[in-house]
Each structure stands twice: as C-alpha cells, then as structure tokens.
C-alpha positions in Angstrom: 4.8 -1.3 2.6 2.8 -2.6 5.5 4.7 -3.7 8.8 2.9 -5.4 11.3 5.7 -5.7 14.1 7.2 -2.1 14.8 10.2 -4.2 16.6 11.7 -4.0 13.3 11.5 0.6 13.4 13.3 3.1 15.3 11.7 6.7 15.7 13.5 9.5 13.9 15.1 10.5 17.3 16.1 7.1 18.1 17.9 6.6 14.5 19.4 10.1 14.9 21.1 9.0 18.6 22.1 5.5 16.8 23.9 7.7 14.1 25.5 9.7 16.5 27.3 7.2 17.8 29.6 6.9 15.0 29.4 10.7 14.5 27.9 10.5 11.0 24.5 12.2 12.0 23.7 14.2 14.9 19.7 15.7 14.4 16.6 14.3 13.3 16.9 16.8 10.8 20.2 14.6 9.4 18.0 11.8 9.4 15.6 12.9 7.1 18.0 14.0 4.7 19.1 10.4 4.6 16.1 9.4 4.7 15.6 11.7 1.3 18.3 11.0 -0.5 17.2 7.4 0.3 20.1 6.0 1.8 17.5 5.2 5.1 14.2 3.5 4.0 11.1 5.2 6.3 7.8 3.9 6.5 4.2 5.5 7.7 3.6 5.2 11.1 -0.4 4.5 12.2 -2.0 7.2 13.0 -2.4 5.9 17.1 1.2 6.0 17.3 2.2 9.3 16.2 2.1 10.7 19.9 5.6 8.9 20.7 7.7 11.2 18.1 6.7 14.5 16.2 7.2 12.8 13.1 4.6 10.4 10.9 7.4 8.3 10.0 9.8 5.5 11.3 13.2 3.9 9.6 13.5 0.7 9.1 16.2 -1.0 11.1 17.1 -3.3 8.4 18.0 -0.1 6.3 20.0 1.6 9.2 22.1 -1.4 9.4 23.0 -1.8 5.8 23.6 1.5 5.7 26.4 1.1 8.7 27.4 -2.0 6.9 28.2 -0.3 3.8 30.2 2.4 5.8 32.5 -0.7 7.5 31.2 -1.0 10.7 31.0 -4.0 12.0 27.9 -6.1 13.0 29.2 -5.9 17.2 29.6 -2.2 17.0 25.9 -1.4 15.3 24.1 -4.1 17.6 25.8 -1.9 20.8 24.5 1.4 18.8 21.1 0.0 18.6 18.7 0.9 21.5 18.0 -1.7 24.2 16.0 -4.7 22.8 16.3 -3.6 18.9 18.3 -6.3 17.1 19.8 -6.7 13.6 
C-alpha cells in the first residue's frame, strides 16, 4: 500500500500516547504487538522520513480509530485522543 499524504499516519510513539489515553496501551512496544496481531494496520515509512521515530513504520489512523470504535469509544473522545491537527 502506497500513501501519498502522511496526514492520514501517526508514528509509533504518537499511537502509543493516543492509546494511553484510554489506558489500553502504554509503550511502543504495545503498539507493535497490535500492530502484529493485526488489530493496528502499519505501513512503510520512506526512507527520508525515518529520522522522526526509530521505527520504519507508521499506523494508519483509519485503523487506530476502528480499532477504538470496536472497543466503544465514542467518535468525540478518539478525535480529543488524536494529536493536534490528526482527524478521523
């Protein structure tokens, strides 16, 4: 899968604070066993943004937020949980 607009990703750190918000997941580490039990969809990141997190990978929002979905939360409460400017 090939995305073009990275508005649509959240770093590994930044899914791991958004998780810790409703106290599911509190370490990248977390994250990436979500992301391998594939309950969180990750994506390659290019190779010219790999300095901003010390992982080659990024979650899709779209996956974090069905995810929280599934577990009852409501739209309100993820969009809060979501880092400035990141929308569902």
């Amino acid at each position: 899968m090939i995305i073009k607009n990275f508005s649509h990703t959240l770093t590994l750190e930044q899914a791991a604070r958004v998780l810790e918000k409703f106290r599911i997941v509190f370490t990248v580490e977390g994250v990436k066993a979500k992301i391998q039990l594939q309950q969180l969809t990750a994506i390659s990141k290019p190779y010219e943004d790999r300095r901003y997190s010390g992982y080659p990978y990024l979650v899709l929002i779209s996956s974090l937020v069905d995810y929280l979905r599934d577990k009852g939360y409501t739209d309100d409460e993820i969009q809060d949980a979501l880092p400035y400017g990141a929308e569902i």
